[in-house]
N, CA, C and O atoms as a GROMACS GRO file, in nm:
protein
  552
    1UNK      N    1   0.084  -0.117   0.000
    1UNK     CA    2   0.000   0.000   0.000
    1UNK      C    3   0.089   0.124   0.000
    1UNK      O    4   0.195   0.111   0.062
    2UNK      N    5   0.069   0.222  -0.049
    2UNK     CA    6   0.130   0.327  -0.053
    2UNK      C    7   0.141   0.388   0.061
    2UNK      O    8   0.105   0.351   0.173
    3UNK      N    9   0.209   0.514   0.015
    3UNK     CA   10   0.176   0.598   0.212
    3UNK      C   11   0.150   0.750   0.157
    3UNK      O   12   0.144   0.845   0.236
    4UNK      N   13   0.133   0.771  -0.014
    4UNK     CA   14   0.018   0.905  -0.002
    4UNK      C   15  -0.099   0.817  -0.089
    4UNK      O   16  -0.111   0.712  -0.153
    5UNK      N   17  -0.168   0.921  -0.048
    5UNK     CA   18  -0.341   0.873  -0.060
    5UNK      C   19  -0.377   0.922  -0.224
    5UNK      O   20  -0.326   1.012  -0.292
    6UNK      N   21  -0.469   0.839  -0.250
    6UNK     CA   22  -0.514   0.916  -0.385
    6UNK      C   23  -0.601   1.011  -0.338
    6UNK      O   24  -0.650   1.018  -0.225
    7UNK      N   25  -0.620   1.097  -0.448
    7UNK     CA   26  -0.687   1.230  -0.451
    7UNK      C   27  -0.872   1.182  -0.379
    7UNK      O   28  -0.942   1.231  -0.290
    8UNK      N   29  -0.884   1.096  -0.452
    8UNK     CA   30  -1.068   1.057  -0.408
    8UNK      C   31  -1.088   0.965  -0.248
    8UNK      O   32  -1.185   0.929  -0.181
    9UNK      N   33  -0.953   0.955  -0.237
    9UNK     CA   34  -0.964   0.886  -0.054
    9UNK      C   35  -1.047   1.005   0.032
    9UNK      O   36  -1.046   1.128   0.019
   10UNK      N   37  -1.114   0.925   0.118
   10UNK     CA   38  -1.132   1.030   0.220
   10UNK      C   39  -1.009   1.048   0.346
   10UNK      O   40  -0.946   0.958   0.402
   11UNK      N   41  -1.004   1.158   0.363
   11UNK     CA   42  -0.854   1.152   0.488
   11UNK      C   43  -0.917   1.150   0.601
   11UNK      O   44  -1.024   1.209   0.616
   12UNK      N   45  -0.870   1.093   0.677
   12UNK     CA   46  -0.831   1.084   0.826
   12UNK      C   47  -0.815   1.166   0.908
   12UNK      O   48  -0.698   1.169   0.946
   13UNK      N   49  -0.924   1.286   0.989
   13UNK     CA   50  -0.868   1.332   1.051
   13UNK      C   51  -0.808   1.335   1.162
   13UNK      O   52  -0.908   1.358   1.228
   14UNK      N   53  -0.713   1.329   1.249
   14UNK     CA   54  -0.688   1.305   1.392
   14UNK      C   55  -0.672   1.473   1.462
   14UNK      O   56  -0.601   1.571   1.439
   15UNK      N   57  -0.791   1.434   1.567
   15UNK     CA   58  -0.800   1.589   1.680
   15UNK      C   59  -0.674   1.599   1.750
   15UNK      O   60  -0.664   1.511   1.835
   16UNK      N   61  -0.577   1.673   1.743
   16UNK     CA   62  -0.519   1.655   1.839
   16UNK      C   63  -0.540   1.798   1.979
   16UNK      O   64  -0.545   1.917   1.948
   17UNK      N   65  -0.546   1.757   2.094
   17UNK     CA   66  -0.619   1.817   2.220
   17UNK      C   67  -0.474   1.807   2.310
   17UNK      O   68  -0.380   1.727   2.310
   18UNK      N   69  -0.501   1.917   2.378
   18UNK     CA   70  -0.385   1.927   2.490
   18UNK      C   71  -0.480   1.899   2.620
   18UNK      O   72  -0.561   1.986   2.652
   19UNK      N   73  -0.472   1.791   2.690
   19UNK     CA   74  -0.527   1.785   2.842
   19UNK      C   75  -0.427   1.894   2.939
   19UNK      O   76  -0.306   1.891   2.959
   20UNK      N   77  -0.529   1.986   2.986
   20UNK     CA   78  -0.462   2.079   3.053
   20UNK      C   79  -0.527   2.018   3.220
   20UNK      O   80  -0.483   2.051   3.330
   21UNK      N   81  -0.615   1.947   3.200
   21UNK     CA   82  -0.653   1.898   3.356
   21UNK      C   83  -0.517   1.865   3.456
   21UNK      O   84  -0.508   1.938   3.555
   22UNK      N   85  -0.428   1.778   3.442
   22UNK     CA   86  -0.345   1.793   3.511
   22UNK      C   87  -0.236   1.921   3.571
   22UNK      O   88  -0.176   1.934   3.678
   23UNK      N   89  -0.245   2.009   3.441
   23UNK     CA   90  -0.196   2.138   3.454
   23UNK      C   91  -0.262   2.236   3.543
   23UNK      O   92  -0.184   2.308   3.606
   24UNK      N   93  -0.400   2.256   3.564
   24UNK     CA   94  -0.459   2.274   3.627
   24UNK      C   95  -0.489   2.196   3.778
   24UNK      O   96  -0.555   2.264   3.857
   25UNK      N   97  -0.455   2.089   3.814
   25UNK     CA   98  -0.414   2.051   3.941
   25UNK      C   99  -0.311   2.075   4.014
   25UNK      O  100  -0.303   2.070   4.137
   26UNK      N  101  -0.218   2.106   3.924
   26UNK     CA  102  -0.100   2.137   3.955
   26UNK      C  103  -0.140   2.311   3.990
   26UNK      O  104  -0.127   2.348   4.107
   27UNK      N  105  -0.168   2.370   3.929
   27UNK     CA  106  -0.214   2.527   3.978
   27UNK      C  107  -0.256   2.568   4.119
   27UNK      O  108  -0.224   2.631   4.219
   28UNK      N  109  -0.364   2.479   4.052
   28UNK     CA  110  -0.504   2.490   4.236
   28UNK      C  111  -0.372   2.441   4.332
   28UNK      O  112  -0.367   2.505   4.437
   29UNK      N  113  -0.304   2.378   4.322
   29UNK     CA  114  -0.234   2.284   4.462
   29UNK      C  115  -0.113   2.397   4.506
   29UNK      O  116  -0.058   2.412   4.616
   30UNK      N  117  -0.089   2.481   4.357
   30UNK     CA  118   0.044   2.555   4.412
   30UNK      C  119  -0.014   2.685   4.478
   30UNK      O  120   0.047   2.758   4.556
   31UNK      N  121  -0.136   2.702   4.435
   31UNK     CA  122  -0.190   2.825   4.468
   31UNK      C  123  -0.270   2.807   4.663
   31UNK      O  124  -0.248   2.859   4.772
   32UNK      N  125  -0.356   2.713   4.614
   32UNK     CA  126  -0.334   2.632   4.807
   32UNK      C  127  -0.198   2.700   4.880
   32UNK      O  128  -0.190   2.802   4.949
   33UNK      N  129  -0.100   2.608   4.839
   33UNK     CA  130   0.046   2.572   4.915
   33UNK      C  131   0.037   2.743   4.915
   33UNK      O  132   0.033   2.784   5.031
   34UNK      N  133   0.034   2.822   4.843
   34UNK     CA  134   0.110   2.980   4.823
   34UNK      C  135  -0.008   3.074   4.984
   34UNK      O  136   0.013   3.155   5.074
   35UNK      N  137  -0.078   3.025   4.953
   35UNK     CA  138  -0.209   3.097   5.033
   35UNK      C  139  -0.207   3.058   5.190
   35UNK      O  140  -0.228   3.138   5.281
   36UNK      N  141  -0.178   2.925   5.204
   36UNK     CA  142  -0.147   2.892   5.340
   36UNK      C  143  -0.021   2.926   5.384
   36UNK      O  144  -0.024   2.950   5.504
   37UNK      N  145   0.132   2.943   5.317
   37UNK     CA  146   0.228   2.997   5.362
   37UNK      C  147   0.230   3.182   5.389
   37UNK      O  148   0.265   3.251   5.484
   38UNK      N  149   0.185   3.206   5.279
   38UNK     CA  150   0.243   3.381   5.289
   38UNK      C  151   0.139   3.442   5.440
   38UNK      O  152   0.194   3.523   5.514
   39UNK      N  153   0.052   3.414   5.459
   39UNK     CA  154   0.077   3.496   5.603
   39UNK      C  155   0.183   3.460   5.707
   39UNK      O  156   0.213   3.547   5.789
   40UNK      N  157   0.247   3.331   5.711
   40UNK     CA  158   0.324   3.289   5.812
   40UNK      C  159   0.502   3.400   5.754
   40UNK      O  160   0.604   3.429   5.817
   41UNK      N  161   0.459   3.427   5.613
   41UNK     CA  162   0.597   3.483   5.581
   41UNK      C  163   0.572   3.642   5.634
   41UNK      O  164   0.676   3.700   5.665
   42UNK      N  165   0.484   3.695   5.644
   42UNK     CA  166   0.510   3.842   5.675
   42UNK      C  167   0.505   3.855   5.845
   42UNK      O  168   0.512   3.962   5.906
   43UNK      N  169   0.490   3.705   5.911
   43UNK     CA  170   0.497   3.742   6.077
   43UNK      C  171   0.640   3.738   6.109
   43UNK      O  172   0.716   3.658   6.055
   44UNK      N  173   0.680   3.829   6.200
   44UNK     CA  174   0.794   3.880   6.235
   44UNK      C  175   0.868   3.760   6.319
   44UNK      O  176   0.810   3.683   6.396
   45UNK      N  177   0.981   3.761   6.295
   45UNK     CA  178   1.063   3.581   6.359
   45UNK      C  179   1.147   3.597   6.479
   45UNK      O  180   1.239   3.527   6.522
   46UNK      N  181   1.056   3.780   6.551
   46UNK     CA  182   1.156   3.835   6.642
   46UNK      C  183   1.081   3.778   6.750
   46UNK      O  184   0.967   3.753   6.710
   47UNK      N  185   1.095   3.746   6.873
   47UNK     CA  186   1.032   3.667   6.993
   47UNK      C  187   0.956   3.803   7.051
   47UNK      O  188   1.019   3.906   7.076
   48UNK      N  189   0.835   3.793   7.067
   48UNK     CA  190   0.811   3.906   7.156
   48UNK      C  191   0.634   3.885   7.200
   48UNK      O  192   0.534   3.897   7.130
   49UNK      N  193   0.646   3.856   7.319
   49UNK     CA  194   0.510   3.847   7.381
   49UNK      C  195   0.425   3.968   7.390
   49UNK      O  196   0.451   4.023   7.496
   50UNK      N  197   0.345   4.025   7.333
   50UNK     CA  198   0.272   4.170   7.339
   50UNK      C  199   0.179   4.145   7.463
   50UNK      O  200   0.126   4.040   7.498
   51UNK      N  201   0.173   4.264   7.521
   51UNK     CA  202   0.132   4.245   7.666
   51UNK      C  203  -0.041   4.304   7.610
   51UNK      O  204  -0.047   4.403   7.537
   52UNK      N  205  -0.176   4.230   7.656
   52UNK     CA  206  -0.279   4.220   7.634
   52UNK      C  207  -0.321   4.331   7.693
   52UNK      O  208  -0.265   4.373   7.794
   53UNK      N  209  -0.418   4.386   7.642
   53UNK     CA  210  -0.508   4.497   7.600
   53UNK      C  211  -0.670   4.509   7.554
   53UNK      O  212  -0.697   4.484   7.437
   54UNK      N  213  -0.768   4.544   7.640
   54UNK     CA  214  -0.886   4.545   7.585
   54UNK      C  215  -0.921   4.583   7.445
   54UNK      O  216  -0.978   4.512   7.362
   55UNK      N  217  -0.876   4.717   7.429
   55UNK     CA  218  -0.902   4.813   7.285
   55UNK      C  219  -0.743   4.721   7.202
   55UNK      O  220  -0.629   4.700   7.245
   56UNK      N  221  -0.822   4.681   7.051
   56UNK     CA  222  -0.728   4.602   6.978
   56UNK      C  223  -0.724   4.695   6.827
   56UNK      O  224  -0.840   4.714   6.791
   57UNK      N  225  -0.657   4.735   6.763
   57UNK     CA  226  -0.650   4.806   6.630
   57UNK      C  227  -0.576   4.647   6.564
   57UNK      O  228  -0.474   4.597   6.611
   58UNK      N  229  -0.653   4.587   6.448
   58UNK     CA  230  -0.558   4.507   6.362
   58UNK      C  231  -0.580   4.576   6.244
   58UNK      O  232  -0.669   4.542   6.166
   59UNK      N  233  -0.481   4.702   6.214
   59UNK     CA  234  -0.437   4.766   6.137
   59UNK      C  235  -0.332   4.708   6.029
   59UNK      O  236  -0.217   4.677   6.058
   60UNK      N  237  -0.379   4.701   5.923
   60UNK     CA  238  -0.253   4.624   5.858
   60UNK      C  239  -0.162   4.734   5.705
   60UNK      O  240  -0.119   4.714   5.592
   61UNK      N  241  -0.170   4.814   5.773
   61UNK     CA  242  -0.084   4.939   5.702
   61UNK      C  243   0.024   4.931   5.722
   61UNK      O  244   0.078   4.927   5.832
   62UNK      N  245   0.094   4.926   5.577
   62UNK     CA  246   0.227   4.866   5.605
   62UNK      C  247   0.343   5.046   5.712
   62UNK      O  248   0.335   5.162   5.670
   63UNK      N  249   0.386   5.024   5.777
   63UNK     CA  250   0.446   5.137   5.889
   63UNK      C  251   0.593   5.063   5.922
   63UNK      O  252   0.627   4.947   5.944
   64UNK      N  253   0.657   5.182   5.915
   64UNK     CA  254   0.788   5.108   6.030
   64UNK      C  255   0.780   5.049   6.135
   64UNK      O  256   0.722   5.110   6.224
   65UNK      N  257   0.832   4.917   6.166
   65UNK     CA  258   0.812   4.899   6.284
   65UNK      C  259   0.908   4.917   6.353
   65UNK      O  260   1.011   4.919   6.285
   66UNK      N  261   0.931   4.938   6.502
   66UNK     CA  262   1.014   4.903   6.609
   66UNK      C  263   0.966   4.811   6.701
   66UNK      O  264   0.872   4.819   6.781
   67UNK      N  265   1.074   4.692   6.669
   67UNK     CA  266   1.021   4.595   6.793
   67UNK      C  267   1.150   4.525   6.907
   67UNK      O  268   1.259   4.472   6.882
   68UNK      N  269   1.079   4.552   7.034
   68UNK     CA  270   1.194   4.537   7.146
   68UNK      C  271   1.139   4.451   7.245
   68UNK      O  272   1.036   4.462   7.311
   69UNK      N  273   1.257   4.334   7.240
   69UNK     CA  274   1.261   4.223   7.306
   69UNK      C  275   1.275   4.251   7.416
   69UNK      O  276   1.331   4.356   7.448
   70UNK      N  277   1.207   4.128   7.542
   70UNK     CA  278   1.276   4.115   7.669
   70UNK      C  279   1.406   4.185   7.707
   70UNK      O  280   1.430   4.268   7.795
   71UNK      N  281   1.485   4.124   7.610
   71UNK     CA  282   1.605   4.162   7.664
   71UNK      C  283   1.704   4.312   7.618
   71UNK      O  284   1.818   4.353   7.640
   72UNK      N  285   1.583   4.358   7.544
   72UNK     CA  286   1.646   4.483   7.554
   72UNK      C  287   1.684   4.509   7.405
   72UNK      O  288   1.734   4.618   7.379
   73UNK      N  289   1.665   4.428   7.314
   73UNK     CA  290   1.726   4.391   7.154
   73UNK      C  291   1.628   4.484   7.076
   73UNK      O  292   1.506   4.490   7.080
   74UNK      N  293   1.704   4.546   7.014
   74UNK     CA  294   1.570   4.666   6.903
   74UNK      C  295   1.603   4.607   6.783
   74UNK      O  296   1.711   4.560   6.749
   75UNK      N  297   1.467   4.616   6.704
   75UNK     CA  298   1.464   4.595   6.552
   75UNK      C  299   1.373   4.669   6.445
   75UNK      O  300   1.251   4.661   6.435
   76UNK      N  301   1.420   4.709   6.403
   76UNK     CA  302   1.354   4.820   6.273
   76UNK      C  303   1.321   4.743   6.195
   76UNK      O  304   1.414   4.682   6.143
   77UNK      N  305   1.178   4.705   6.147
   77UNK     CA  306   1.130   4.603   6.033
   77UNK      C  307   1.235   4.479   6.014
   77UNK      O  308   1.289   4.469   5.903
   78UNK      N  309   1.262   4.399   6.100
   78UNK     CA  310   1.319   4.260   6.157
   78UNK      C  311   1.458   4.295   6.114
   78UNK      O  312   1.512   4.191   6.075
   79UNK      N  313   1.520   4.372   6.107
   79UNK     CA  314   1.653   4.410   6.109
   79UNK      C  315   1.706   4.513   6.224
   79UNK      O  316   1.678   4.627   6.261
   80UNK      N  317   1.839   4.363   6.275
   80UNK     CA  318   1.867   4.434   6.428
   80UNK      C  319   1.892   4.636   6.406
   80UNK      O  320   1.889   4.704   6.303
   81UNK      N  321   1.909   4.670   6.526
   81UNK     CA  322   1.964   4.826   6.506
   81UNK      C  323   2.032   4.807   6.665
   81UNK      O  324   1.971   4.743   6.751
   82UNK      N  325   2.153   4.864   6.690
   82UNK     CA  326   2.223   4.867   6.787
   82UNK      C  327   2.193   4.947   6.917
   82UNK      O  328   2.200   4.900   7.031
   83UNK      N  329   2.161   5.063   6.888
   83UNK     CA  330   2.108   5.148   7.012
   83UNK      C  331   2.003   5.235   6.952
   83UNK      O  332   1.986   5.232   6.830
   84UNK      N  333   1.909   5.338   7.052
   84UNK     CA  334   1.769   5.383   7.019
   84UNK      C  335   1.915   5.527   6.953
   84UNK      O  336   1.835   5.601   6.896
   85UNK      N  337   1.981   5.560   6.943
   85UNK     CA  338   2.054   5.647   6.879
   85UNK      C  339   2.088   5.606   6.712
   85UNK      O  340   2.097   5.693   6.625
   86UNK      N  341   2.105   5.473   6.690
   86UNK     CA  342   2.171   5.449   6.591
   86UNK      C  343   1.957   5.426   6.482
   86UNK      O  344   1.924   5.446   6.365
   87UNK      N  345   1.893   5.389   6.580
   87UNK     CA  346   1.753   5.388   6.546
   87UNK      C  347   1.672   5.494   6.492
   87UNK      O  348   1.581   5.462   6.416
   88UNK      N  349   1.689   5.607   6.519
   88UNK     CA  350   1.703   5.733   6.469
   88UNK      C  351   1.733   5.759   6.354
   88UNK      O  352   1.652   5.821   6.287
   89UNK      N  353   1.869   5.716   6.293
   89UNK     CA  354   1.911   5.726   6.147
   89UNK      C  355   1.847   5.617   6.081
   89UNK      O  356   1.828   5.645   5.962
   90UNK      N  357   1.794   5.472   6.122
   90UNK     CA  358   1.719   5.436   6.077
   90UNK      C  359   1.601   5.418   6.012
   90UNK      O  360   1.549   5.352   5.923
   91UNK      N  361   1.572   5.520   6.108
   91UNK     CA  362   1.410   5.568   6.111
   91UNK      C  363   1.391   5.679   6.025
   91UNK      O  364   1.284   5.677   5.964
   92UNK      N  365   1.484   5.798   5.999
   92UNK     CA  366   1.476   5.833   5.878
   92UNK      C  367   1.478   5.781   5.772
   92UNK      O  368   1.391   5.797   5.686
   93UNK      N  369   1.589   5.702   5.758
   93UNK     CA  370   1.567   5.610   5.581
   93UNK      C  371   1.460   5.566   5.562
   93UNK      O  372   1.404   5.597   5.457
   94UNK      N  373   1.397   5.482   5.653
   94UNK     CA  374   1.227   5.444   5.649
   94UNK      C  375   1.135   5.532   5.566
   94UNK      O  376   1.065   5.514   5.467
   95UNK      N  377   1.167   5.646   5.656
   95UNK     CA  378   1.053   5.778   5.620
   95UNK      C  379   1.122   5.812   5.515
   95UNK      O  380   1.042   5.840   5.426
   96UNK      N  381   1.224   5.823   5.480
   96UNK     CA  382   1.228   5.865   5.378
   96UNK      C  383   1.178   5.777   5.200
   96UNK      O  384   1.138   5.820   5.092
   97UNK      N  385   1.208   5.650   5.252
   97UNK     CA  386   1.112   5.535   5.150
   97UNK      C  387   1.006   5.530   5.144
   97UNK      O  388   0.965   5.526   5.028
   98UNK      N  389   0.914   5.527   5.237
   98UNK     CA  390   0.830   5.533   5.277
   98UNK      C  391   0.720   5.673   5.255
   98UNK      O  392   0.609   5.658   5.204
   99UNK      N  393   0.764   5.786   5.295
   99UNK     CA  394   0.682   5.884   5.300
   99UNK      C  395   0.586   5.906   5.414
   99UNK      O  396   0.540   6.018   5.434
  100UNK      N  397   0.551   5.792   5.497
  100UNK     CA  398   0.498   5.737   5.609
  100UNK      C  399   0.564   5.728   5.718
  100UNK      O  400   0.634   5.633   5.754
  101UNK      N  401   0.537   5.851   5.788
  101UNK     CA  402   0.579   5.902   5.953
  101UNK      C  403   0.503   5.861   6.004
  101UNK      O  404   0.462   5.958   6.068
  102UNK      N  405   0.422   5.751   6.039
  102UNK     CA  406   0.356   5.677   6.114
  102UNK      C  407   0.462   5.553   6.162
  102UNK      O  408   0.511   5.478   6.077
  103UNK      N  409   0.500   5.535   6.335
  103UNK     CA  410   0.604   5.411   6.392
  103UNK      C  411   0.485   5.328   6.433
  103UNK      O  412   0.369   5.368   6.448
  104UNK      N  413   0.526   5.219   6.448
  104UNK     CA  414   0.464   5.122   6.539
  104UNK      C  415   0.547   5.033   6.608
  104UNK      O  416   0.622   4.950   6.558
  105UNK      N  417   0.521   5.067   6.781
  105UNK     CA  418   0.623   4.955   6.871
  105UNK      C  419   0.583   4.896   6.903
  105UNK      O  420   0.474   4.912   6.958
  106UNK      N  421   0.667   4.736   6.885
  106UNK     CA  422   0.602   4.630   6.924
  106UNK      C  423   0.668   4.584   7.040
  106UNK      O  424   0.764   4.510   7.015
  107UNK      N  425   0.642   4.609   7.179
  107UNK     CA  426   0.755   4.597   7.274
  107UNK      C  427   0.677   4.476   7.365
  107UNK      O  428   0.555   4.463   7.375
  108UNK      N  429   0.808   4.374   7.441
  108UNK     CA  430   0.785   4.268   7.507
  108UNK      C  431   0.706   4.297   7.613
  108UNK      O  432   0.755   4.391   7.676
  109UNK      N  433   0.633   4.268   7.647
  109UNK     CA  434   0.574   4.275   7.795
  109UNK      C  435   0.660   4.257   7.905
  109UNK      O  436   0.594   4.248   8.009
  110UNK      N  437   0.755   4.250   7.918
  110UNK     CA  438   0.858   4.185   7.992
  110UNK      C  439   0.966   4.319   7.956
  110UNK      O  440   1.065   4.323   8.030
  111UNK      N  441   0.959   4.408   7.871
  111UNK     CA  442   1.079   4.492   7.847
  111UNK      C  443   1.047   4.605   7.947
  111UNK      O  444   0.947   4.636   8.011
  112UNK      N  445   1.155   4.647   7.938
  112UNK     CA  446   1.207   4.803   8.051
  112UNK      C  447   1.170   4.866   8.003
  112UNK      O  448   1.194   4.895   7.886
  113UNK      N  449   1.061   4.933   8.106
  113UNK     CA  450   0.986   5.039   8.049
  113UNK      C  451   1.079   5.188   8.021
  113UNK      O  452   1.039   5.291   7.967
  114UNK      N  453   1.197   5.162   8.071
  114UNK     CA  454   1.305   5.284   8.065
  114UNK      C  455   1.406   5.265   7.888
  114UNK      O  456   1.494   5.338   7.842
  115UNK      N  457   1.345   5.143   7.834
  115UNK     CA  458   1.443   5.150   7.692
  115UNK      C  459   1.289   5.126   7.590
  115UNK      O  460   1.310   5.129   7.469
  116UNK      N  461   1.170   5.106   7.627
  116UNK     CA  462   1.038   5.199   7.548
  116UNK      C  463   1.022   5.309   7.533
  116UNK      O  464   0.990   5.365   7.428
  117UNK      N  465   1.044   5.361   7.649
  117UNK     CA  466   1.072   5.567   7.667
  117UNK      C  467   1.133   5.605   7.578
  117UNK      O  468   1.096   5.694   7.502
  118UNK      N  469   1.288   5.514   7.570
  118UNK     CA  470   1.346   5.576   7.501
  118UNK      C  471   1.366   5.493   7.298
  118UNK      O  472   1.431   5.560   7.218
  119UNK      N  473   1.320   5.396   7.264
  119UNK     CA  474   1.271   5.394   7.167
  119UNK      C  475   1.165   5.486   7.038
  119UNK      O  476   1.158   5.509   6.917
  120UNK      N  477   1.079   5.520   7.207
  120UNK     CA  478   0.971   5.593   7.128
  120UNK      C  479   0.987   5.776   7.148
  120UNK      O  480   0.909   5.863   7.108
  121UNK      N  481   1.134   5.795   7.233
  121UNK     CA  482   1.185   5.907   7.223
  121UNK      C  483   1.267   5.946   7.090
  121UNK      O  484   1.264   6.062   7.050
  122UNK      N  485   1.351   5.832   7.012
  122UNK     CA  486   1.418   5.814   6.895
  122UNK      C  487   1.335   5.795   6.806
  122UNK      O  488   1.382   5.825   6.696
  123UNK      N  489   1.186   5.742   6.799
  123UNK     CA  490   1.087   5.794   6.657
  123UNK      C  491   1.078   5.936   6.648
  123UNK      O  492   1.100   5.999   6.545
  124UNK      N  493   1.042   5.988   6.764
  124UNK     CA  494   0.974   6.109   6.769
  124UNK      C  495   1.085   6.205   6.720
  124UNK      O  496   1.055   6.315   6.673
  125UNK      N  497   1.224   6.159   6.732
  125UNK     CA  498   1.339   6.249   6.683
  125UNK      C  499   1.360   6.240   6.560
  125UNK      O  500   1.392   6.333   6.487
  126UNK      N  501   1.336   6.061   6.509
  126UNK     CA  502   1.339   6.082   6.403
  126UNK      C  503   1.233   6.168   6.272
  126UNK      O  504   1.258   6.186   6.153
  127UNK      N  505   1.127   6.204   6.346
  127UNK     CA  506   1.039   6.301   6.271
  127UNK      C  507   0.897   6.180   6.272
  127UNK      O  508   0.822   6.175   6.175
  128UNK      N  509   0.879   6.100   6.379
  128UNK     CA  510   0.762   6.039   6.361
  128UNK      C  511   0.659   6.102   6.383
  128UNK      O  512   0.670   6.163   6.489
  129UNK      N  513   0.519   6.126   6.312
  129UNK     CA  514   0.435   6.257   6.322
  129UNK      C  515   0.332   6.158   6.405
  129UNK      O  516   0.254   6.222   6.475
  130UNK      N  517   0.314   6.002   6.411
  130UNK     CA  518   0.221   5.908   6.492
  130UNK      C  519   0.309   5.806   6.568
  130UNK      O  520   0.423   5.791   6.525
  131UNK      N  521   0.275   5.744   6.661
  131UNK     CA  522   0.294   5.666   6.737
  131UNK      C  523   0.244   5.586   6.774
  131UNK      O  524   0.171   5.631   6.862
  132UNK      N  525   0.223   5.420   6.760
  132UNK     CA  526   0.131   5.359   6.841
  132UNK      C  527   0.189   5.239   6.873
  132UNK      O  528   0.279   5.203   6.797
  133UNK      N  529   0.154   5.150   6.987
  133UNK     CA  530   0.158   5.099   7.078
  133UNK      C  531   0.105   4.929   7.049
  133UNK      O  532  -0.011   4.901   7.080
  134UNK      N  533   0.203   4.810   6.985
  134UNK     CA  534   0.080   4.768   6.926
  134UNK      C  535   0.075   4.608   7.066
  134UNK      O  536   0.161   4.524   7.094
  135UNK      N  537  -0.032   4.625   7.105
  135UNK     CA  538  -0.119   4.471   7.187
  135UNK      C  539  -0.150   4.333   7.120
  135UNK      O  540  -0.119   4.279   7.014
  136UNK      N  541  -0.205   4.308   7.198
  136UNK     CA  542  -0.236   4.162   7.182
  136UNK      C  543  -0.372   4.135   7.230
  136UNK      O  544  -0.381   4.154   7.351
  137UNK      N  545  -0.497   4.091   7.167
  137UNK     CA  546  -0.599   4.106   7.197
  137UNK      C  547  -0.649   4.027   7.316
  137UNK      O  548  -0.587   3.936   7.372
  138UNK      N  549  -0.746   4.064   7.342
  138UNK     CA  550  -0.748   3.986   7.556
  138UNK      C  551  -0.861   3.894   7.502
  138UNK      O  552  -0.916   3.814   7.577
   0.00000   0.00000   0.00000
């Protein structure tokens, strides 16, 4: 038999189809996996127990943060900073990326209330025009 056709054959057509169903399982599953991780990625990996509070703001505007551990450890948006002096020059670059003079401290329940004073004395130098205080709901 030959392998071209005469002119009066009828041809053969073959459909050819892309199954995207598996492609599409694969989506839904990565998009799952993506949805259950990213809130765990924007919580902060700094230890800090927020001391509970009736009145709760869950404000989720992105703001500089300052957050200070038990032990006395400051961090400007999860990057250490050495002293509430060196926090200051920090805190400008913020504002200055930012445009947003709004701080938010996230301080241990357990921290000295004498290196909060002075945290939230180094926003206010750095030109913070708000301040707030952030809890833990009761």
């Amino acid at each position: 038999m030959s392998r071209f056709r005469e002119s009066g054959e009828a041809e053969d057509h073959m459909f050819v189809e892309i199954n995207i169903t598996p492609f599409t399982d694969v989506v839904l599953v990565l998009l799952i996996i993506f949805m259950v991780t990213a809130p765990l990625m924007y919580q902060s990996r700094i230890p800090i127990k927020l001391p509970v509070a009736a009145s709760h703001d869950n404000s989720t505007d992105q703001h500089p943060t300052i957050s200070l551990t038990a032990e006395g450890r400051i961090y400007l948006d999860d990057h250490p900073v050495d002293s509430p002096a060196a926090l200051v020059g920090a805190l400008r670059g913020a504002f200055g990326r930012t445009g947003d003079h709004t701080v938010i401290l996230k301080a241990d329940a357990e921290a000295r209330h004498g290196m909060v004073v002075k945290c939230l004395d180094a926003a206010r130098s750095a030109g913070a025009e708000k301040l707030a205080i952030s809890t833990k709901a009761k």
